[in-house]
N, CA and C of each residue as an Amber inpcrd file, in Angstrom:
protein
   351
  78.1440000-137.1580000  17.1830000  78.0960000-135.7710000  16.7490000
  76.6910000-135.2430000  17.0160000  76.5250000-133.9880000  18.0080000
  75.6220000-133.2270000  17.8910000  74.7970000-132.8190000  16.5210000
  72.9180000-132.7820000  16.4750000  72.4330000-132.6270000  15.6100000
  72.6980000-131.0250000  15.5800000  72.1640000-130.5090000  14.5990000
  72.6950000-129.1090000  14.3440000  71.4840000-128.6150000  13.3400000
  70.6770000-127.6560000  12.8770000  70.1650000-127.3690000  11.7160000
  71.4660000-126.8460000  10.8230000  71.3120000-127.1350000   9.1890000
  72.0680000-126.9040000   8.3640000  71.7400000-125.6710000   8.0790000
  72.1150000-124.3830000   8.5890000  71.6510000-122.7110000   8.5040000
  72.2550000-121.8310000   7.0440000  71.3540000-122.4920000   5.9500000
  72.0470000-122.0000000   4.8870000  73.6140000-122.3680000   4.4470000
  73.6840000-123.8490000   4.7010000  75.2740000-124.1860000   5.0930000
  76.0750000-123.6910000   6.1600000  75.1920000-123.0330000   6.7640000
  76.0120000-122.6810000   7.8680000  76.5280000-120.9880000   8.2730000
  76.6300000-120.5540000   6.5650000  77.2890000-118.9240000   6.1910000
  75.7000000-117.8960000   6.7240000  74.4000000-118.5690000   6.9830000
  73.2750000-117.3130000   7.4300000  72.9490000-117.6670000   8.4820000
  72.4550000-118.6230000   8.9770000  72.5240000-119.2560000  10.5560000
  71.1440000-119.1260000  11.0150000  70.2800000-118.2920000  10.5160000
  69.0760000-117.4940000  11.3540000  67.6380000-118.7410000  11.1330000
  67.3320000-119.4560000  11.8310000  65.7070000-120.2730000  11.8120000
  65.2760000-120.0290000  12.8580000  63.9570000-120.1310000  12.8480000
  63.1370000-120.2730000  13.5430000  62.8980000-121.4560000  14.4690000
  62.7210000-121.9930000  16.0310000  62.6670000-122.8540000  16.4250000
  62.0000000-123.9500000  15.8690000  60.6580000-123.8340000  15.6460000
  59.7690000-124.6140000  14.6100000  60.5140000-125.2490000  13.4230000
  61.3580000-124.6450000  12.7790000  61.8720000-124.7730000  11.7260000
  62.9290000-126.0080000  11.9520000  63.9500000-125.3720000  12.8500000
  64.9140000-126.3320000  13.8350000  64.3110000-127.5760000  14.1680000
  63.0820000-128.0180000  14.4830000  63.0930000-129.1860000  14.7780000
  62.6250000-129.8750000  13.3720000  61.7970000-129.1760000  12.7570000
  61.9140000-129.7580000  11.1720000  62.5320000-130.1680000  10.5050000
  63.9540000-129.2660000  10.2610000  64.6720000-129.3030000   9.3910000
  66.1120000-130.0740000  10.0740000  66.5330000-130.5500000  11.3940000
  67.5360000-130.9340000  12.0270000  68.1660000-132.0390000  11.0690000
  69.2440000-131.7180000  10.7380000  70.4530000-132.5940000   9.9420000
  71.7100000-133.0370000  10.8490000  72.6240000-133.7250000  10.5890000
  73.3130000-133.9950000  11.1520000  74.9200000-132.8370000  10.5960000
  75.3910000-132.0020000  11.1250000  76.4850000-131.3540000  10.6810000
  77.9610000-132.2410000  10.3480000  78.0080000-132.3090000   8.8640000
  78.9580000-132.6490000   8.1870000  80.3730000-132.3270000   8.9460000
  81.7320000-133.6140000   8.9450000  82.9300000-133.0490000   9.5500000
  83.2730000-131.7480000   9.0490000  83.5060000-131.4660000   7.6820000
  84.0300000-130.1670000   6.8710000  82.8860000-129.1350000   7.4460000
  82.2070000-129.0800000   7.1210000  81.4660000-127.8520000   8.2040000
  81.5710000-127.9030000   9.8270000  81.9470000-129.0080000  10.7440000
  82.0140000-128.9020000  11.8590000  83.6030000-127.9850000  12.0180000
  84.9440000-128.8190000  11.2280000  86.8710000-128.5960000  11.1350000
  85.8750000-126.4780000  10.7140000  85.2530000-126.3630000   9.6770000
  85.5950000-124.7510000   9.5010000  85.0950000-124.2000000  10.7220000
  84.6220000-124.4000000  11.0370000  83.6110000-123.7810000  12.1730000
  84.7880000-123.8390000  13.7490000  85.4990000-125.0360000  13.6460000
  86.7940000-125.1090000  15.1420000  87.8340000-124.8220000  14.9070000
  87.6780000-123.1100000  14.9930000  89.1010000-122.7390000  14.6420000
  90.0400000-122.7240000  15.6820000  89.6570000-123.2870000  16.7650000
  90.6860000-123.7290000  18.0610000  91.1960000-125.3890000  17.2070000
  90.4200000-125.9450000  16.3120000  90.9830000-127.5960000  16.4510000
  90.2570000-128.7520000  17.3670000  90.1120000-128.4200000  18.6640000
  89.7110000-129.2610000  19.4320000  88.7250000-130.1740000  19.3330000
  87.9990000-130.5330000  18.1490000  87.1520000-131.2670000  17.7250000
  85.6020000-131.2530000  18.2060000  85.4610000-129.6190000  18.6230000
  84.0340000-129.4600000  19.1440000  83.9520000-127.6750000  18.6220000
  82.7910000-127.0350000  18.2570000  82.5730000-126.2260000  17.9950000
  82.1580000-125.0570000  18.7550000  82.5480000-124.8450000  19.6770000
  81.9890000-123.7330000  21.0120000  81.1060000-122.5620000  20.6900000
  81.0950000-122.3920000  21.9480000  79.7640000-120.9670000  21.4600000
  80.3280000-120.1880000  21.0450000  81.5410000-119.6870000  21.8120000
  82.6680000-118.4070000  21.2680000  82.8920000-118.7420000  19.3190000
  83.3250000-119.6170000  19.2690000  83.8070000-119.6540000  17.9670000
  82.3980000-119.9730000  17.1070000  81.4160000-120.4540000  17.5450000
  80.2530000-120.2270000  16.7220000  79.7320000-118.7610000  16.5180000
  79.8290000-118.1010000  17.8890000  79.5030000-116.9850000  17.3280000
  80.3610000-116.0330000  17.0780000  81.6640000-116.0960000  17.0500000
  82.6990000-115.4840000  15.8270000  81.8900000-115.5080000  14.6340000
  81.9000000-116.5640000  14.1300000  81.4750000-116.9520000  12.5040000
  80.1700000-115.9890000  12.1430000  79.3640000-116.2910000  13.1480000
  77.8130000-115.8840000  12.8000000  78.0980000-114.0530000  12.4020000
  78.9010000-113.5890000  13.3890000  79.2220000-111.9890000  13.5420000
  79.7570000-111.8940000  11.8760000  80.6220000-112.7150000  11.8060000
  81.0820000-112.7250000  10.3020000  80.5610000-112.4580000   9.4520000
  79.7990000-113.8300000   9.7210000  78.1980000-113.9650000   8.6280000
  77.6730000-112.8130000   8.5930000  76.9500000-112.0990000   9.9480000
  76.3720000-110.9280000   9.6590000  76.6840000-109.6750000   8.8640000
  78.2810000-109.6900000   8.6900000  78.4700000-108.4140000   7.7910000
  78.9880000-108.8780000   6.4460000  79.0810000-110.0200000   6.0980000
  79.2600000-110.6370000   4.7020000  77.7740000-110.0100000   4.4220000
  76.4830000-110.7750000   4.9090000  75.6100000-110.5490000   4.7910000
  74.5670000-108.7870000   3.9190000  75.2180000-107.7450000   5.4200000
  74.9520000-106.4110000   5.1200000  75.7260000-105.8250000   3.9810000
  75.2340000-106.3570000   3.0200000  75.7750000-105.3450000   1.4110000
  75.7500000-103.7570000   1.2820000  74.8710000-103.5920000   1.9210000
  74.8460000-101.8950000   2.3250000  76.2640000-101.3040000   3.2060000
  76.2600000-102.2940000   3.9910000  77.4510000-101.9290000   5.0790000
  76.4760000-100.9360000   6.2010000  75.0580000-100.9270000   6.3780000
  74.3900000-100.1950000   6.8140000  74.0800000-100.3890000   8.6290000
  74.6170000-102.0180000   9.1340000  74.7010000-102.4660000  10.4330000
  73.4440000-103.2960000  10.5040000  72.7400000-103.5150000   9.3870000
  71.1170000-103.5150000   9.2000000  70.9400000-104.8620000   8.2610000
  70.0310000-105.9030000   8.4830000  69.7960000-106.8020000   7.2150000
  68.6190000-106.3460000   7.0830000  68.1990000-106.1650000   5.5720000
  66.9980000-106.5090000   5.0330000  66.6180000-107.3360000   4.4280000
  65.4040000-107.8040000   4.3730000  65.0260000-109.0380000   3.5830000
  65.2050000-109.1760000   2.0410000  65.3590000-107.8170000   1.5050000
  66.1220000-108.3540000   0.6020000  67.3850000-109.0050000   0.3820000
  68.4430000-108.7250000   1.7380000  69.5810000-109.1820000   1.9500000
  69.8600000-110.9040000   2.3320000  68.8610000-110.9270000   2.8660000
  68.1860000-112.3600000   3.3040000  67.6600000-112.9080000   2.7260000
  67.6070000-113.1580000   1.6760000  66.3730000-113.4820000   0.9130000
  66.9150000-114.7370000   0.3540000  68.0520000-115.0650000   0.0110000
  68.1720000-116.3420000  -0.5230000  69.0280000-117.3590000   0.9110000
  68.4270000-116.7470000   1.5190000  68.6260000-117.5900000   2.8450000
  67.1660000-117.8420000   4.5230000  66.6040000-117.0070000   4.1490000
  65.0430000-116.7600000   5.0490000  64.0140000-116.3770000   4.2550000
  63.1250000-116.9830000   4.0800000  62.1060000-116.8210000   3.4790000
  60.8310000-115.9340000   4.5160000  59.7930000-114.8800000   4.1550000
  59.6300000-114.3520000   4.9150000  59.2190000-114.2830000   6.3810000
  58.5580000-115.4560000   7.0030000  58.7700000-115.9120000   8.2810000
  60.1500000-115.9790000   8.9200000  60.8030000-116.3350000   8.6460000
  61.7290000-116.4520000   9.0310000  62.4840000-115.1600000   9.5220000
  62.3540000-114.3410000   8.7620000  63.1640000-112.8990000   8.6640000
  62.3930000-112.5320000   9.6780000  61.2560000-112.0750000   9.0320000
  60.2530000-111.6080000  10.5310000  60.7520000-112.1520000  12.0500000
  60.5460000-113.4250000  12.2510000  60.5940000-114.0170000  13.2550000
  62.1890000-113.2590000  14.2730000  63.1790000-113.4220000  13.2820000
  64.1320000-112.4540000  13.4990000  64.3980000-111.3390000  14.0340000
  62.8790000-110.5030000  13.4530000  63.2630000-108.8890000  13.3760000
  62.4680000-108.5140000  14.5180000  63.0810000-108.8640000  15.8600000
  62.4840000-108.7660000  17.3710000  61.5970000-107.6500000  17.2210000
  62.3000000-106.4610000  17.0420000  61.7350000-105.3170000  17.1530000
  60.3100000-104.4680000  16.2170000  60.4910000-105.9950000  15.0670000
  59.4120000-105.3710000  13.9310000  59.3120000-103.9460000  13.5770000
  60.8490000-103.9810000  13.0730000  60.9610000-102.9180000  12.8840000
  61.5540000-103.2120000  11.1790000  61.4290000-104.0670000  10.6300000
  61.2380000-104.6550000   9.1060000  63.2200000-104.5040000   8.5770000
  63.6700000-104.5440000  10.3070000  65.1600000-104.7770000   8.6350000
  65.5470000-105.5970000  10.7780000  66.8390000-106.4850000  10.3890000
  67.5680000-107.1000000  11.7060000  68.8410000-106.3060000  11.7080000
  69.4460000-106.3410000  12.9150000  69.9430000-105.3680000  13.9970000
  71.1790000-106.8240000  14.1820000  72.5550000-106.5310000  14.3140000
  73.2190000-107.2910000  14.5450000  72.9760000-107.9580000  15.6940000
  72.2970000-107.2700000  16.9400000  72.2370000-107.9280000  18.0840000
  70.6380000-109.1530000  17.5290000  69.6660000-108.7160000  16.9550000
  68.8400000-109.7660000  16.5320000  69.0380000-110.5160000  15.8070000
  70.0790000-109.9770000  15.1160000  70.4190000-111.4240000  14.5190000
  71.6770000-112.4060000  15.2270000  72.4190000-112.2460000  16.2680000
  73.3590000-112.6870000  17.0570000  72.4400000-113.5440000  18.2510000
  71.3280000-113.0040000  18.4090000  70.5920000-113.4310000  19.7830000
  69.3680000-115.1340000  18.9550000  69.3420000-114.3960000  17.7920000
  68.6870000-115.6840000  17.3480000  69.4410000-117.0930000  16.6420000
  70.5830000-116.6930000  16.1760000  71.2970000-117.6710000  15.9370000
  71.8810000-118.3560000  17.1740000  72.2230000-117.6070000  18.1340000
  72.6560000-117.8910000  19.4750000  71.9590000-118.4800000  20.5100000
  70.1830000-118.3780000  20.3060000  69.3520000-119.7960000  20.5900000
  69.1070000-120.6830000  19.8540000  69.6050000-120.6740000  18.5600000
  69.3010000-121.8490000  17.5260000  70.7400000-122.5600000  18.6270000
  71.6890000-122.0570000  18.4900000  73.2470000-123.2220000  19.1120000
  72.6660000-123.6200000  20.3180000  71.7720000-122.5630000  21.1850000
  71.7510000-122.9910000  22.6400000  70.6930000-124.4540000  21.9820000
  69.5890000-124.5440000  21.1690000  68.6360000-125.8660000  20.6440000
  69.6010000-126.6720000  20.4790000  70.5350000-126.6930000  19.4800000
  71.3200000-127.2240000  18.9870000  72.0810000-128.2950000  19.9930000
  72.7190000-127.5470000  21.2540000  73.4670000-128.1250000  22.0660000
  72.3900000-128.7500000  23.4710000  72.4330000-130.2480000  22.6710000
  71.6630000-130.1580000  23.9550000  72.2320000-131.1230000  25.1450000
  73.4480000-131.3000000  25.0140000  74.0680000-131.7770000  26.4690000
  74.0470000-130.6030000  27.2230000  74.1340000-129.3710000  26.6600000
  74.2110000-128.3320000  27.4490000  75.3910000-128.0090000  28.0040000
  76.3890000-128.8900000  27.3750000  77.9150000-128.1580000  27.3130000
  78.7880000-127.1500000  26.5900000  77.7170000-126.2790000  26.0850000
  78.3340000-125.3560000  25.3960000  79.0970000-125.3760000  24.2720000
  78.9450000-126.5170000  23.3740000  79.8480000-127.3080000  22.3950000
  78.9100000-127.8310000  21.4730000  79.1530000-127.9300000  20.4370000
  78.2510000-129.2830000  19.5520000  80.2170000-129.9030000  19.0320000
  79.3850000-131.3420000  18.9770000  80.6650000-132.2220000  18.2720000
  80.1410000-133.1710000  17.7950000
């Protein structure tokens, strides 16, 4: 089984590379089975980033398209958020937050088959 960082269990997704190699755990079966909603016993990018999109609007309590760190907060501590907020523009943008979870999977996967398992 592919190493994976544990991203807030999985439901916020967003670290920092630095962080990623710090914090690398091994992803539990029950978090790998929720995450393959095809079954096939590997977690793809498509269906990883289904979830994350998910994540992102569980996330936005406002419903505003926007995280703020207060929204984040029991999941990124303030580096983290920052590191996020490409544009420094002090709140994340679904696409910044899709593009950074989406190089944490590309770290993540490193056969480079587009899969963790």
């Amino acid at each position: 089984m592919k190493k994976i960082v544990l991203m807030s269990v999985l439901a916020l997704g967003q670290i920092t590379p630095a962080i990623a190699q710090q914090q690398a755990a091994t992803m539990n079966q029950g978090q790998m089975s929720a995450l393959d909603s095809n079954k096939d016993g590997a977690v793809d990018r498509s269906e990883y980033e289904a979830f994350m999109a998910s994540a992102f609007v569980n996330l936005d309590r406002n419903k505003d398209g926007n995280l703020t760190a207060d929204e984040t907060k029991q999941a990124l501590n303030a580096q983290q958020f920052a590191a996020t907020d490409a544009n420094g523009d002090g709140k994340v943008s679904r696409n910044e937050f899709l593009d950074r979870v989406m190089a944490d999977f590309k770290t993540a996967d490193r056969s480079g088959d587009g899969s963790l398992k």
